[in-house]
C-alpha positions in Angstrom: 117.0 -54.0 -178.1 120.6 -54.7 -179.4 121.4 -55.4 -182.2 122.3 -59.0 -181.7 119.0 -59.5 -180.8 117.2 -57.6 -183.5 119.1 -59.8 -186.2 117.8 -63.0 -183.7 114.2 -62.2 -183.9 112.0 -64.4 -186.0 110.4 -62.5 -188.5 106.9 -62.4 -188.5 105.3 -64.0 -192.1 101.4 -63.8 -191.6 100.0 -61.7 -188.8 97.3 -63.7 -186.3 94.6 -61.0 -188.1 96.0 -62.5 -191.6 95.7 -66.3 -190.1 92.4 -66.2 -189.1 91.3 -64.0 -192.5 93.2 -67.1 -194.3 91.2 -69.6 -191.6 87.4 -68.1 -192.8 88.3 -68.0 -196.2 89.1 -71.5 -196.4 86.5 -72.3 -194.1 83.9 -70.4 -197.0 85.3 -72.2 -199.6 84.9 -76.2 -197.9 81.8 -75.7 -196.1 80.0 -76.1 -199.4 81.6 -79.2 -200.5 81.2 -81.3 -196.8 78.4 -81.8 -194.5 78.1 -82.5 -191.0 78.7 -85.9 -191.4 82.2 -85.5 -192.9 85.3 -86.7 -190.5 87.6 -83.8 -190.2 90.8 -85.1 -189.6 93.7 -83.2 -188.4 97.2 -85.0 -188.6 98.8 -84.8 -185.5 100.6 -82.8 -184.4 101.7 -79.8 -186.2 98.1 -79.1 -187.8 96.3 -79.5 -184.9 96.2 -75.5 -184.3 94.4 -75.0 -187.7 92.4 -77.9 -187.8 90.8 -76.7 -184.5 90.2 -73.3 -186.0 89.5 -74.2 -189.8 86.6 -76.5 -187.6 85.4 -73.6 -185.2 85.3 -71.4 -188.5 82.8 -74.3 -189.9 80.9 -73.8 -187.1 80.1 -70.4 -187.5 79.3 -70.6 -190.7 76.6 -73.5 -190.1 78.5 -76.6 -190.9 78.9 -79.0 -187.9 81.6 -81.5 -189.2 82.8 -84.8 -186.8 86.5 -85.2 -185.6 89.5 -87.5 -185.9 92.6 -87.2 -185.7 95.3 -89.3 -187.3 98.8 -89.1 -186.0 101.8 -89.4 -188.7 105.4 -88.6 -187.9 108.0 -88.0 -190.8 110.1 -84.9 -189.3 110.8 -86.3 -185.0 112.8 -84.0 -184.0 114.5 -82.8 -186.9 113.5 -79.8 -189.5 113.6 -82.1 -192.2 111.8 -84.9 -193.5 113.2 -88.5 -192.8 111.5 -89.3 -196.2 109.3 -92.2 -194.7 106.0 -91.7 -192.9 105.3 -93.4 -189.1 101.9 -94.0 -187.9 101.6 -93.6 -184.3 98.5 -93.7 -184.2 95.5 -94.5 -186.7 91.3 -92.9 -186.9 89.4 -93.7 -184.4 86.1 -93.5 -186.0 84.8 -95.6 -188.8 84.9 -94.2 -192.0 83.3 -96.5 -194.2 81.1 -94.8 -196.8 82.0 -91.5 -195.4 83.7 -88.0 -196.7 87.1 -87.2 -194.9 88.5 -84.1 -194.6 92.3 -84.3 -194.1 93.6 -80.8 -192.4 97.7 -80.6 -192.2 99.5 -77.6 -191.2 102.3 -77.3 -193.9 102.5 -79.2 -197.3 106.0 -79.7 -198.4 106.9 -82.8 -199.4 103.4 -83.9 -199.9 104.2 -87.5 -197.7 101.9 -87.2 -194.9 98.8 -86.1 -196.6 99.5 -89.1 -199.5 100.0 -91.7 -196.4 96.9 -90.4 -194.7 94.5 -90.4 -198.1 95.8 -93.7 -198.2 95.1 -94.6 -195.2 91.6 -92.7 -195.3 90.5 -95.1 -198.8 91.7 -98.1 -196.9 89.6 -97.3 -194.5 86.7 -97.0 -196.5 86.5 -93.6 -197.0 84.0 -93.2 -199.8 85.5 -89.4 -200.3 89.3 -87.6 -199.2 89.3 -83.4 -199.6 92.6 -82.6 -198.0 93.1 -78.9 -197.0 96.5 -77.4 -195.7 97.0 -74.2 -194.0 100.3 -73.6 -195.9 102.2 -74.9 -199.1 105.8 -75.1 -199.6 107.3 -74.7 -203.2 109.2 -77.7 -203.4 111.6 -78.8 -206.0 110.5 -82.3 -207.2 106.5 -83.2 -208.6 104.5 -84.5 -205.8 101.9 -87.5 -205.6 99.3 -84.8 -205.4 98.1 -81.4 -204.7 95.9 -80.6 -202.0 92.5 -79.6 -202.6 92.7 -76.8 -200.7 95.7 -74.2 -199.7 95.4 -71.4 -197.4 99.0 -69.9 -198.0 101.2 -70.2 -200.2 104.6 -70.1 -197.8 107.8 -68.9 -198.9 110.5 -72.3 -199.2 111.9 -71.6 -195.9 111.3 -73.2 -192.1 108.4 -72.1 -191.1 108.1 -71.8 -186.8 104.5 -70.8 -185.3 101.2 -71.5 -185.7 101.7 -75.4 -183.9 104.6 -75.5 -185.9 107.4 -76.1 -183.7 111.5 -75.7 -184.2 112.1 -79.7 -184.6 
């Protein structure tokens, strides 16, 4: 390899072993706090590779949850936030009187997951747990925290894992 491409190559952060050990742990932690009637809800599109493993880890481990999916766009094509939060598409099952477990990919400015609990109580929602694989530091307070965190993620753009470069 030359060196122009040694100083090109993306370093690696978390190893796919270290994913999926990050995956079951935070699968152990939620499965006691849902059932199988909760509405996992990954928000597309970035966190659609860990919601589909976080769920297949909640599987093994005996808890059958339902799926939605709810599709917010704040970055398009850029690798930073536009500050404002589109819907391009909302649940698609009802969620009245039900729990709803939101699954994102990366927390950062905390946007998405505060549009999408939002979205989730207007909905009815009688519960909202939110879960993200990673969390970015980020320099000014948030609406709120996730519940859950998989990762804390070093303040940098992060490529991999359904996260994409734009």
């Amino acid at each position: 390899m030359s060196p122009d491409a040694a100083a090109s190559a993306p370093e690696i952060l978390l190893s796919e072993a270290e994913i999926a050990r990050v995956v079951a742990e935070l699968a152990e932690q939620i499965a006691p706090v849902t059932t199988d009637e909760t509405v996992a809800t990954v928000l597309l599109t970035g966190g659609l590779w860990f919601a589909a493993d976080l769920t297949r880890a909640l599987s093994r481990i005996g808890r059958h949850v339902r799926f939605d999916a709810l599709w917010l766009a704040s970055y398009g094509d850029d690798k930073t936030s536009r500050g404002a939060i589109e819907v391009r598409a909302g649940f698609q099952r009802s969620l009245v009187g039900r729990q709803v477990l939101l699954l994102d990919d990366v927390f950062d400015t905390g946007l998405s997951l505060a549009e999408a609990g939002r979205i989730a109580r207007e909905g009815g929602a009688a519960e909202v747990i939110t879960c993200v694989f990673a969390r970015k530091p980020f320099p000014l307070p948030r609406a709120a925290e996730p519940d859950y965190v998989g990762w804390q993620a070093p303040n940098r753009f992060l490529v991999g894992y359904g996260l994409d470069n734009a």
